[in-house]
N, C-alpha and C positions, 0 to 999 in steps of 0.2 A: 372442613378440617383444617385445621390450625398446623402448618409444617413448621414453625420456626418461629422463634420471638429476639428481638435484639434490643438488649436493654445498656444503656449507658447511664452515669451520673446519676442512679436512682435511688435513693434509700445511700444504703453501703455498699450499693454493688457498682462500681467504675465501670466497671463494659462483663457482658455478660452474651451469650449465644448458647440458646437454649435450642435444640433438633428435636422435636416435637412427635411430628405422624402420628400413623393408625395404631386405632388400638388402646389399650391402658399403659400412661405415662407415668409412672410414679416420681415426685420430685423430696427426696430428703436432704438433711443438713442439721450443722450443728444449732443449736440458738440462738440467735443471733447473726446469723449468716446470712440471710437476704431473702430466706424463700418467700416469705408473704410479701415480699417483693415482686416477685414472682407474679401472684396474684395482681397485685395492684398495677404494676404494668399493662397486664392483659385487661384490667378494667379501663384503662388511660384508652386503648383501644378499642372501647368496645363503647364509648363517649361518658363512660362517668367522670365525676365531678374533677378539674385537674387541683392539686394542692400543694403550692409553692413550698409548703413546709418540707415535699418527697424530694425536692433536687437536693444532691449529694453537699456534704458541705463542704467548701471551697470550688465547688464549679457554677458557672452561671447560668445554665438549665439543663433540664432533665432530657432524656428523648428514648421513645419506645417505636420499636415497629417491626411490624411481622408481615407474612406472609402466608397468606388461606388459600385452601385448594376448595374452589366453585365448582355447580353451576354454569355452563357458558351459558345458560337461558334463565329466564325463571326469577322472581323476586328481587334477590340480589344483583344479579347483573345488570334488572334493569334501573334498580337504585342508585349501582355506579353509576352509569351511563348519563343518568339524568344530573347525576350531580358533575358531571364534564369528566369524569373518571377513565380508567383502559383496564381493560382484563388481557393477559397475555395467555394464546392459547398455551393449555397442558394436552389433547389431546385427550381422548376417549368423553367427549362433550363436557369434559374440565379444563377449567382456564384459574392463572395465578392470579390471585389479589392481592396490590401491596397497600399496606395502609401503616400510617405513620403518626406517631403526635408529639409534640414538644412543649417543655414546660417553663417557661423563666425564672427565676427567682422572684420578680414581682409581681407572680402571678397568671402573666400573659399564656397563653393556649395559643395552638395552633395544630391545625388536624393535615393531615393527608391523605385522599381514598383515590387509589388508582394512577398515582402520580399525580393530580393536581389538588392545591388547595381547599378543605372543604368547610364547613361548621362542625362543629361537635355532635352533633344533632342527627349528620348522616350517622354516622360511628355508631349510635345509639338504633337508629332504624337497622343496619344493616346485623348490630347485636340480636336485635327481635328475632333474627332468620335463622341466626349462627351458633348462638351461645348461651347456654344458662349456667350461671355462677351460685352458686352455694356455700357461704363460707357460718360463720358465728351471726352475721344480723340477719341471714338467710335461714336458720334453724329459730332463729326469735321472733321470728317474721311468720311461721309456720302456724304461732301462736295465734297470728289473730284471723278477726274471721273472712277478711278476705282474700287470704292464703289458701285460706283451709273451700272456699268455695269454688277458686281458680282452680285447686287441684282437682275438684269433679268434675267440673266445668272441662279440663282437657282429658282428663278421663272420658268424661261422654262422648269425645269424640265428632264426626260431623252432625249426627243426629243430633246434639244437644249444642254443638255451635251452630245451628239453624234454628231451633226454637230458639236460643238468649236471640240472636239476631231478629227475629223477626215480632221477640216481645220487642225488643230495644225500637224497633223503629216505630213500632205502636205506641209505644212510651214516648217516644221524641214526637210523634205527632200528641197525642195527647195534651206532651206539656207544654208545647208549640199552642195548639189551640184554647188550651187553658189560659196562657199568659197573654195571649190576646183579649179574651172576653174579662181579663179583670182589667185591664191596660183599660178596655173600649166602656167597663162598668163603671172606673173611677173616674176616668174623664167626660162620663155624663155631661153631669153639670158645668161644667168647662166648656164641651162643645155648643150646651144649647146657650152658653152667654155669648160663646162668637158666632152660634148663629144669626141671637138677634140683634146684637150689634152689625153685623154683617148688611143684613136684611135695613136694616136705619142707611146703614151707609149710603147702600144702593138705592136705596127710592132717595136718598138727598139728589144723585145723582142722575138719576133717570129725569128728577123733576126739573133738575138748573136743565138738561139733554147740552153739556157744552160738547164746542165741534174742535177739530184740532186747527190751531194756527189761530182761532177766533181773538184769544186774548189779545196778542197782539197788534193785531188788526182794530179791537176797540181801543187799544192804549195811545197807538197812534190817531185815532179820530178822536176820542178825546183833550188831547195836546192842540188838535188842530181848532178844534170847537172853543176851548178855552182861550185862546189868541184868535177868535174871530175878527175881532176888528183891528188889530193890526195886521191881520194877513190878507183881509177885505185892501185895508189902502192900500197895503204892497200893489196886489194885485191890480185893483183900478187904477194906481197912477202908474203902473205898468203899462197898461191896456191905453190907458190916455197918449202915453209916449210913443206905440206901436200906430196908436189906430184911434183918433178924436173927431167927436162930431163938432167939435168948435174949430174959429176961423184959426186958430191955432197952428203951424205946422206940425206935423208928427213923422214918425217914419216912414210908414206905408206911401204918405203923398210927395214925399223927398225922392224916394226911392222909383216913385212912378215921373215925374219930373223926370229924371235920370237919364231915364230910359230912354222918353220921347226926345229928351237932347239931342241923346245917341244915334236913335233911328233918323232925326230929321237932318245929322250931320252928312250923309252922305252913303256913299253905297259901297264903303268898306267893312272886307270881310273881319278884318281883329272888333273894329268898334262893333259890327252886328256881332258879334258872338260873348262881348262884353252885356250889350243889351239882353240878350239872350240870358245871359246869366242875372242880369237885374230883376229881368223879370221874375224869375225863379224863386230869387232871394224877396220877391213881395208875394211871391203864393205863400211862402212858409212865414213867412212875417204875419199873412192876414190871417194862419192857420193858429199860429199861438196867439193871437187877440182874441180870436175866437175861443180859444181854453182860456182865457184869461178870464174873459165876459162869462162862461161857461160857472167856474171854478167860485166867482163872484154871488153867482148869483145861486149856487149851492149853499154859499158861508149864511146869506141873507135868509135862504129855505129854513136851516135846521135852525139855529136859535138855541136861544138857554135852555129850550123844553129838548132838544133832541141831548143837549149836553147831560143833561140829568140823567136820561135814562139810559145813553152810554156809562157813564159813573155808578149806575144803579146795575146795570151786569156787570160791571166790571167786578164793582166789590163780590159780587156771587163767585164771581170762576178765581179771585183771589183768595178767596176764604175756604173753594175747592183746593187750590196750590198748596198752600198751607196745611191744611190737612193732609193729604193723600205725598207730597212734594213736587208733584207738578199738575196740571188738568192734564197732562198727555195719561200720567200714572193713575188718574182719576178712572178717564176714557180706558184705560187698560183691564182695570178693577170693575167693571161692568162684565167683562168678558169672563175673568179668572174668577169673579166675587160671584159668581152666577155657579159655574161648575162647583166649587166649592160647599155652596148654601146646599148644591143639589144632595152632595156627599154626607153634609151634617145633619141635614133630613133625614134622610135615611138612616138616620143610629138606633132605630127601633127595628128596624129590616137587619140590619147585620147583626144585631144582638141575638134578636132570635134564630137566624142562620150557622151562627157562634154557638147557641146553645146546643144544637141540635147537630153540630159536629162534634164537641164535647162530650154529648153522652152516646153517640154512634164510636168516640174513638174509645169514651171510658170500656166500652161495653169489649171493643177490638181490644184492650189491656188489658181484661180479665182474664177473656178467652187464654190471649197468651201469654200469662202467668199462669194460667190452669196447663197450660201446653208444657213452662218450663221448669213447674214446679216436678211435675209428674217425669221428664225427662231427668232430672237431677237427684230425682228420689230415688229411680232406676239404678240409676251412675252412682250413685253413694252407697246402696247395696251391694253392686259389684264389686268396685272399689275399695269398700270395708274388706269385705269378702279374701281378694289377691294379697292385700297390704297383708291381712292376717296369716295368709303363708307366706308370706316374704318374711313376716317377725319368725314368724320359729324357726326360719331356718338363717337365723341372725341373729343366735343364742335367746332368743325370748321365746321358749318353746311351748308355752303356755298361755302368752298375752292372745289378747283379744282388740282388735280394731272395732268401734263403730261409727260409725258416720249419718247422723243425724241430720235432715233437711224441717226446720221449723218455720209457721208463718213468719213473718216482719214485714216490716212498713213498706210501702214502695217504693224503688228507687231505681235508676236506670240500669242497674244491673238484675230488677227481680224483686219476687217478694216471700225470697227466701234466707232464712239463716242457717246455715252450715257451719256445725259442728263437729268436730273431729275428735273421740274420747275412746282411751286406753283404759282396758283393765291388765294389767302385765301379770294375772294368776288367778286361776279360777277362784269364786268368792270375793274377789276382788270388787268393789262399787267402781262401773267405769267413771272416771273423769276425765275434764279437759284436758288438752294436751297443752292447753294452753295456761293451764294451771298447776298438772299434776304431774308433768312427766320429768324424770329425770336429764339432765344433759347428756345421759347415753341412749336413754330410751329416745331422745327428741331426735339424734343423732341417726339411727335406726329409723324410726318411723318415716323420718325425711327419708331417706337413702331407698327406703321400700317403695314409699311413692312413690319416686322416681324410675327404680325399676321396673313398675307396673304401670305407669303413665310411658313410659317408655316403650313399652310393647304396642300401642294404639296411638301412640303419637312423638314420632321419636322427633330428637334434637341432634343437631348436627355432631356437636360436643358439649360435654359438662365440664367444670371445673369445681371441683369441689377443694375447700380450704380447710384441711384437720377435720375433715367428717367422724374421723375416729374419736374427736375428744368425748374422752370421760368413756372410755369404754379399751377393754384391753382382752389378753386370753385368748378362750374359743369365740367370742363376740369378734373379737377385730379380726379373727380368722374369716370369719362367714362376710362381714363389710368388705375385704377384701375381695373375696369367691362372687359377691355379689356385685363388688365394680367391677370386676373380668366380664362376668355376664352383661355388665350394659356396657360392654367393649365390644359386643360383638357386633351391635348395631350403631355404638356413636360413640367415637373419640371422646375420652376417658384423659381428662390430667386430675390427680389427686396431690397436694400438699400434704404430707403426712409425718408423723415423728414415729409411727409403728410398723414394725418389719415385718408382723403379719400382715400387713396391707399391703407393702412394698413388696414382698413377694408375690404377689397375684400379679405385677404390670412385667409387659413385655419390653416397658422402655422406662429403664433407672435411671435416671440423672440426681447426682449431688452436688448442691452447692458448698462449697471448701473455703473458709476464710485463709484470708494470707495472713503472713504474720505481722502484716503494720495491722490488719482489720478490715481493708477494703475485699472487695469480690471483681478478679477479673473475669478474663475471658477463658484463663488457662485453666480458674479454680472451679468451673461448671463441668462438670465430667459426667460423661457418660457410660456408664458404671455394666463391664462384664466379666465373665469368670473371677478369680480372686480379688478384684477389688471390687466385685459386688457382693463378694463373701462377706469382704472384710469392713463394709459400709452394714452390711446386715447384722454382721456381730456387735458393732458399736450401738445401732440401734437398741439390740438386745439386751447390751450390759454394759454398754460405755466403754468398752475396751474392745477396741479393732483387731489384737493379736489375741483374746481368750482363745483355747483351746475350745472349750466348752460349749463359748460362744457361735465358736466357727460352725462346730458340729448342730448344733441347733438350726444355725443360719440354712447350712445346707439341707436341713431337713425340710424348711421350709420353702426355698427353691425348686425343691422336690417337688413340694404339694404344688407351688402354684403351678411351673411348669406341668403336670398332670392335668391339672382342671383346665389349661388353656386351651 
């Protein structure tokens, strides 16, 4: 329930407080005065669309915010909560919600739920739970057909939002499973070309079988094999210098010299342990001659034949690089190129498992369209049925509701078309209402719905914007009696220019221009005893002091007061 709306710089209203509560609110005014301001405010709130063009002219944004009486548990609460929101308790398991939006001149939004920051988007979720609005695109909107199949649809109630529910998910598997097997049918021939490229790939590589690090390891023995004979001489006149069979001196016989100087000098300990280290220094001297002779006679082994055929792998594991971008990614592709092959094989096995889930789900989406066609055939019967006493006793005392459920195509909602068609007089050919009904008959017909969708599935509050248009008299008398009645289970604001409406609400507020044109705070009055006479006379006749008037007005204060 909606306690209170504060509207600033919106339209023509500069600041505005409107006191809301239980019950049916009726909001009049002259034309021009701000009420469908009114309206559109509590739509800013409720996350529709914000529109720069609404901020007041000469101020730099617009700003709405009200406060709703919850819930401390349940849907909404936990939708504040999620979005970083606070509910202040009220007390008897109601807690206050403030929720706020602002608009820029250039356009910019910005929302508030709960005291913090939110997107526009909560505003709109938390709408779903709170608020149904009905103004002129909401009776135009009636016309098409899936208005006219939502209103059976909440008519039928849980039974009939379990059958859509549980076609719906049959349908989403369905077309889940359908979208795969054409996905998996057109890319047939796609996958069997990367199979057998795939399959090329991998036997190229099974056959070179390269190892990781290998390349390298021939790059360098290749380098080395190509410079054999200048790294032969390095080596041997290395080896010569260390360690010669000729009468030559070399190091090893210098070094052994050395020693024996040392030792035959005498029997000090500095010189022995000098010696000591001579000696040392020709163990590792005769070690690396010995890899020298070793290393030599390697270079002599392999030859131009062993170069070749280092060169001869080599060019294989580079022409792998090249392809794949490394032999590591080649060696990788063995592994992932295998699982892969396994998966694309098998596209004869998943197709046929594809198929065979396609017509097990076609079969589950029939059943449950036969489930929710026959449910909403049910619901449109009834429905027809209520709506038809709601018209006559809202001056169309003779119309006739029906409501048709026909085959149509399938579509996540069903594979039905709902039709909603007035005859307003016996003999009458029914038509659509979507074609045929006048702007008071549509007006009505909407209003009934909701009074009888209301009894099976109520909403917290309506807001209706001129439900009366195009209809006046004992018509607007009955729209009237009938928003009392769906006052008694869900806050009621009506927008209205008719005093037979405004009579039936227990809370009048009028918007009043001041005389430059703005709309303050002071000009929103909440209208009792003679100044909701004299607000009901003008209605009546445009003149606030008619005697006539007055006496009319009060009559109909009368009635509503009685029916409340």
């Amino acid at each position: 329930m909606i306690e209170q709306i504060e509207l600033r710089d919106l339209g023509v209203i500069a600041e505005a407080t409107l006191p809301i509560g239980p019950g049916f609110t009726a909001i009049t005014g002259e034309t021009g005065a701000g009420k469908t301001m009114v309206v559109t405010g509590l739509g800013l709130l409720l996350g529709h669309r914000a529109d720069s063009g609404a901020v007041r002219s000469g101020a730099d944004h617009a700003s709405v915010s009200g406060v709703w009486l919850v819930p401390d548990r349940g849907a909404v609460a936990d939708r504040v909560r999620e979005a970083g929101g606070e509910l202040e308790a009220a007390g008897d398991d109601r807690a206050e919600l403030y929720v706020g939006r602002t608009i820029s001149r250039e356009g910019r939004s910005r929302a508030t739920v709960g005291g913090r920051g939110a997107p526009a988007g909560v505003l709109a979720d938390l709408a779903d739970e709170l608020v149904v609005v009905h103004g002129q695109s909401e009776q135009l909107r009636l016309r098409t057909a899936a208005a006219q199949r939502d209103a059976v649809d909440r008519y039928g109630g849980a039974p009939l939002a379990a059958a859509r529910r549980r076609y719906g998910d049959a349908f989403e598997r369905w077309r889940r499973v359908t979208a795969e097997r054409g996905r998996l049918s057109a890319a047939r021939q796609e996958r069997a070309d990367e199979a057998e490229q795939l399959r090329a790939r991998i036997a190229e590589i099974e056959q070179i079988d390269p190892q990781r690090g290998e390349r390298e390891e021939l790059a360098q023995r290749a380098d080395r094999l190509a410079n054999a004979e200048q790294l032969r001489l390095a080596a041997a006149t290395a080896h010569a210098a260390l360690s010669s069979d000729a009468d030559q001196p070399d190091v090893g016989t210098m070094l052994s010299e050395a020693r024996r100087i040392l030792e035959r000098a005498g029997d000090d300990e500095a010189l022995t342990a000098l010696a000591a280290q001579l000696e040392d220094v020709g163990y590792r001297v005769a070690e690396v001659a010995g890899d020298l002779s070793g290393y030599v006679a390697d270079l002599d082994e392999g030859g131009p034949q062993e170069l070749a055929s280092v060169q001869e792998r080599l060019a294989q594991l580079n022409a792998l690089a090249r392809d794949h971008g490394s032999v590591d990614a080649a060696i990788d592709l063995l592994a992932t190129g295998s699982a892969r092959l396994m998966e694309l094989d098998a596209d004869d096995e998943q197709l046929e498992r594809l198929r065979a889930d396609e017509e097990a789900a076609s079969v589950a989406v029939d059943a449950a369209a036969v489930a929710l066609t026959a449910a909403r055939t049910d619901a449109a019967g009834r429905l027809a049925d209520a709506v038809t006493a709601e018209l006559h006793a809202l001056a169309l005392p003779e119309a006739r509701l029906i409501v048709t459920v026909a085959p149509a195509p399938p579509s996540a909602t069903g594979r039905d078309e709902v039709t909603v068609l007035l005859a307003p007089h016996p003999g009458a050919e029914p038509r659509s209402v979507a074609k045929g009904a006048s702007g008071g008959e549509l007006s009505r017909v909407m209003l009934a719905i909701e009074v009888v969708i209301a009894a099976v599935d109520p909403v917290p509050t309506f807001v209706f914007d001129e439900v009366d248009a195009g209809i006046g008299g004992a018509a607007a008398i009955e729209v009237g009696r009938r928003l009392a009645r769906l006052a008694r289970t869900s806050q009621v604001i009506a927008v209205t220019h008719l005093a037979q409406v405004a009579a039936f609400a227990g809370n009048h507020l009028s918007v009043v221009k001041a005389s430059d044109g703005s709309v303050t705070a002071s000009d929103v009055r909440a209208l009792a005893g003679p100044q909701r006479e004299a607000e009901m006379a003008r209605l009546l006749s445009g003149l606030a002091d008619s005697d006539a008037a007055l006496v009319h007005a009060r009559e109909l204060l009368a009635l509503g007061a009685a029916d409340r």
